[in-house]
C-alpha positions in Angstrom: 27.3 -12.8 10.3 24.0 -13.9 9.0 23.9 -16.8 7.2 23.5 -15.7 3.2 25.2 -12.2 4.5 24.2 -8.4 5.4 21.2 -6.5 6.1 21.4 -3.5 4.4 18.6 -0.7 5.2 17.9 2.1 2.9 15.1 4.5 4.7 14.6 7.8 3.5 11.7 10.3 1.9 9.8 10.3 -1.4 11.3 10.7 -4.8 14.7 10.1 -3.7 15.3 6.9 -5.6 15.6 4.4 -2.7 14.5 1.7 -4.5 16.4 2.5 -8.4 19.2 3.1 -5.8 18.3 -0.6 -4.1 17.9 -2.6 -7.0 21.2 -1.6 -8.4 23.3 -1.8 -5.7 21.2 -5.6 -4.6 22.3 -6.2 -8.5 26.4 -5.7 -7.7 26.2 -7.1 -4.5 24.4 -10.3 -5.6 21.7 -9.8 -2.7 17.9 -9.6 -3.2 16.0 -6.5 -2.6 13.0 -6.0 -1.3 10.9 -2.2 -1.3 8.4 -3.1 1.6 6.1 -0.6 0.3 4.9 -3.2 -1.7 3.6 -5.4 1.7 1.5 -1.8 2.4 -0.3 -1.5 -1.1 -0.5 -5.1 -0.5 -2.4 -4.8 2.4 -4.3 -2.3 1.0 -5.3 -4.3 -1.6 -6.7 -7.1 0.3 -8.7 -4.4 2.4 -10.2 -2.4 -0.9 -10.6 -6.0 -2.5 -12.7 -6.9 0.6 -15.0 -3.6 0.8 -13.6 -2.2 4.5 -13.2 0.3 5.7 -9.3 1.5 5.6 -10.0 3.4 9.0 -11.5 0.3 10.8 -8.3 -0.6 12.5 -9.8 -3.7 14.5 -10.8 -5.1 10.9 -7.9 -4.1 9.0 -5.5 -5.6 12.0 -7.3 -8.3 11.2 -6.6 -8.9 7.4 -3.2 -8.5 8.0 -2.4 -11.1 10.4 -4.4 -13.6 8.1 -2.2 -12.7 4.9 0.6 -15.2 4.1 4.0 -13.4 2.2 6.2 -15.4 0.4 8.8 -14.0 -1.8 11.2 -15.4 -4.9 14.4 -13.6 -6.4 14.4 -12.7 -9.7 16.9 -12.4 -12.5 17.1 -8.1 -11.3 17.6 -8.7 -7.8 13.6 -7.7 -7.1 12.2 -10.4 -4.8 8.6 -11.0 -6.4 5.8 -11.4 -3.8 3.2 -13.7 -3.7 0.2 -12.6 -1.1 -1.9 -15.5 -0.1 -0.1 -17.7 -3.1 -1.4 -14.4 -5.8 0.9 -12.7 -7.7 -0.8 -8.9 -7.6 1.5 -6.7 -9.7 -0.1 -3.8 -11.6 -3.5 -4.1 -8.9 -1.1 -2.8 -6.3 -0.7 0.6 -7.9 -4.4 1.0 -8.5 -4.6 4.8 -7.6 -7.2 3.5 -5.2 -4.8 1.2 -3.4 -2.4 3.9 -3.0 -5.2 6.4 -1.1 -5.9 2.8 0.9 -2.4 2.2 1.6 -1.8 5.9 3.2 -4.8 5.2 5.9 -3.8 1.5 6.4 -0.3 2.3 7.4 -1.7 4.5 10.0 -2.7 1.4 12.6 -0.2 1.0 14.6 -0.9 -3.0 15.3 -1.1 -3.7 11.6 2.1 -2.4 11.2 3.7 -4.4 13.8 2.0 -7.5 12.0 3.7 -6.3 8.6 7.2 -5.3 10.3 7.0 -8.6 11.4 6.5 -10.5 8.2 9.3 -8.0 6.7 11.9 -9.5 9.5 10.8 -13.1 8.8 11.6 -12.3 4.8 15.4 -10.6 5.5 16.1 -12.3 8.9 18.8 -14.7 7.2 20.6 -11.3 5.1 21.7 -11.2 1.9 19.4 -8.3 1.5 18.5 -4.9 0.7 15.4 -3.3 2.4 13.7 -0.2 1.3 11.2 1.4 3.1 10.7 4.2 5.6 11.5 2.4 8.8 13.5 0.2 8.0 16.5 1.0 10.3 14.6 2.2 12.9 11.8 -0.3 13.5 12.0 -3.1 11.3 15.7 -3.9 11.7 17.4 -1.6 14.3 20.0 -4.5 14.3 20.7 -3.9 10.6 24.6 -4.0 9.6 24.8 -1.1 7.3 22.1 1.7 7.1 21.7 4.6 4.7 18.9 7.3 4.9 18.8 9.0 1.7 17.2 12.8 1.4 17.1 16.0 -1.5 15.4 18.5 -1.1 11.6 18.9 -2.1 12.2 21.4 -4.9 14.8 18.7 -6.6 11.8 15.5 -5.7 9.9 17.7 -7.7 11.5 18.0 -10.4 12.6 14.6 -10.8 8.8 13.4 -10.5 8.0 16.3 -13.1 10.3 14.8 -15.7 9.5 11.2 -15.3 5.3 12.4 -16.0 6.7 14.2 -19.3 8.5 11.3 -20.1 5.7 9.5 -20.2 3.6 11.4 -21.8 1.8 13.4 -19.5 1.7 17.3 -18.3 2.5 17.4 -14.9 1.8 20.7 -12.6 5.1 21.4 -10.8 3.3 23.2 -7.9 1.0 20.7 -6.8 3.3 18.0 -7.1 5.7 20.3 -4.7 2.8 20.7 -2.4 2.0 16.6 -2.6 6.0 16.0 -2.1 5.7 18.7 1.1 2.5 17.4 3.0 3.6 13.9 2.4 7.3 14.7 3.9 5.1 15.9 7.1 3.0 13.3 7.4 5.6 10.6 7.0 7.8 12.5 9.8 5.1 13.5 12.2 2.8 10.5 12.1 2.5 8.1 16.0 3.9 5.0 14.5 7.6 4.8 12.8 7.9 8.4 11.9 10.1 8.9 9.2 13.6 9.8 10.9 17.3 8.4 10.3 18.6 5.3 12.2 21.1 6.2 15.0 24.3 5.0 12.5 22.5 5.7 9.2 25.1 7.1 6.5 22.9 10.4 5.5 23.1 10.7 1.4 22.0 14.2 0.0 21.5 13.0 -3.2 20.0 16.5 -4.6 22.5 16.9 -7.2 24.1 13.8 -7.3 23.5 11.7 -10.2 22.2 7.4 -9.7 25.5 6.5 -10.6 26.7 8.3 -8.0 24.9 7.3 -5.2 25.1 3.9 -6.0 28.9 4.1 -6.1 28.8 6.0 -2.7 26.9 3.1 -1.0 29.0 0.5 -2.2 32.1 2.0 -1.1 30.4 2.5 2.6 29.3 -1.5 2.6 32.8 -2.1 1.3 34.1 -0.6 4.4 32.3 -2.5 6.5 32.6 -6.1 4.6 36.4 -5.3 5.0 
């Protein structure tokens, strides 16, 4: 046992609610949660802040192993990062971050640098991880995993609503098509590609409300706890 308790993984494709799902289930178990997305756009950041050149992998390798993480639980479970002692929040979801972000997490070395720095932040437990590799790369040793999925149609939709919600008109096919060619490149890419961890619970969570999914995971750590 880890010394503030499990490591709980939660992998899976776009738009299926890992981290809504995360949060709440960090929130009942008392554990922090951390979606290392963030450490990407992060990354990104620092490397559209400093005018490179996303595909320069020698530079961006580079900026990643100088960049110092630290992280502090907050009242909803998110653990807030701090990059280099800065508090980014709304700059990491720039939309020019996020077309940064999908060519930085191409270089294989800079992702070992952030994998890294992810372990040094969950290492002790007590944590929920959300990601794309997290049970396969960043903690293989992880002691319960989930890999949560729906089908493309369903992401769609879900994205579709949230845009109307706020405000906006949304175009369900290209959001399909974004959804679909992001599904490809996630599983098909060199480094980490987007697959579930040998002893990942597999959640379709297509027609499955949050509530739901959250009640299945807890009942699958409950298992294990016991």
């Amino acid at each position: 046992m880890r010394k503030n308790g499990l490591v709980i993984s939660i992998d899976g494709t776009a738009g299926t609610g890992k981290s809504t799902v995360g949060k709440a289930v960090a929130q009942k178990l008392g554990y922090g949660f951390l979606s290392t997305g963030e450490l990407y756009r992060a990354l990104a950041y620092k490397v559209y802040e400093a005018q490179l050149l996303p595909q320069d992998g020698a530079a961006v390798l580079a900026l990643a192993q100088r960049l110092t993480f630290t992280f502090v639980r907050q009242p909803d479970a998110v653990l807030k990062m701090h990059v280099d002692g800065e508090y980014l929040g709304s700059k990491l979801h720039l939309e020019e971050v996020g077309n940064v972000a999908s060519q930085v997490s191409t270089h294989k070395e800079a992702r070992a640098v952030l994998t890294e720095k992810m372990r040094q932040a969950g290492q002790d437990g007590g944590i929920i991880m959300e990601g794309r590799d997290i049970g396969t790369v960043v903690f293989p040793d992880a002691e319960v995993k989930f890999y949560l999925s729906a089908t493309a149609q369903q992401r769609a939709k879900r994205r579709v609503k949230q845009l109307q919600e706020a405000g906006e008109h949304p175009d369900y096919d290209k959001i399909l098509a974004l959804i679909e060619e992001r599904d490809y490149r996630d599983s098909h890419r060199a480094a980490s590609p987007l697959k579930p961890a040998d002893g990942a619970f597999i959640i379709d969570t297509s027609h499955m409300t949050l509530e739901q999914v959250v009640e299945t995971i807890l009942e699958k750590i409950s298992h294990y706890a016991a």
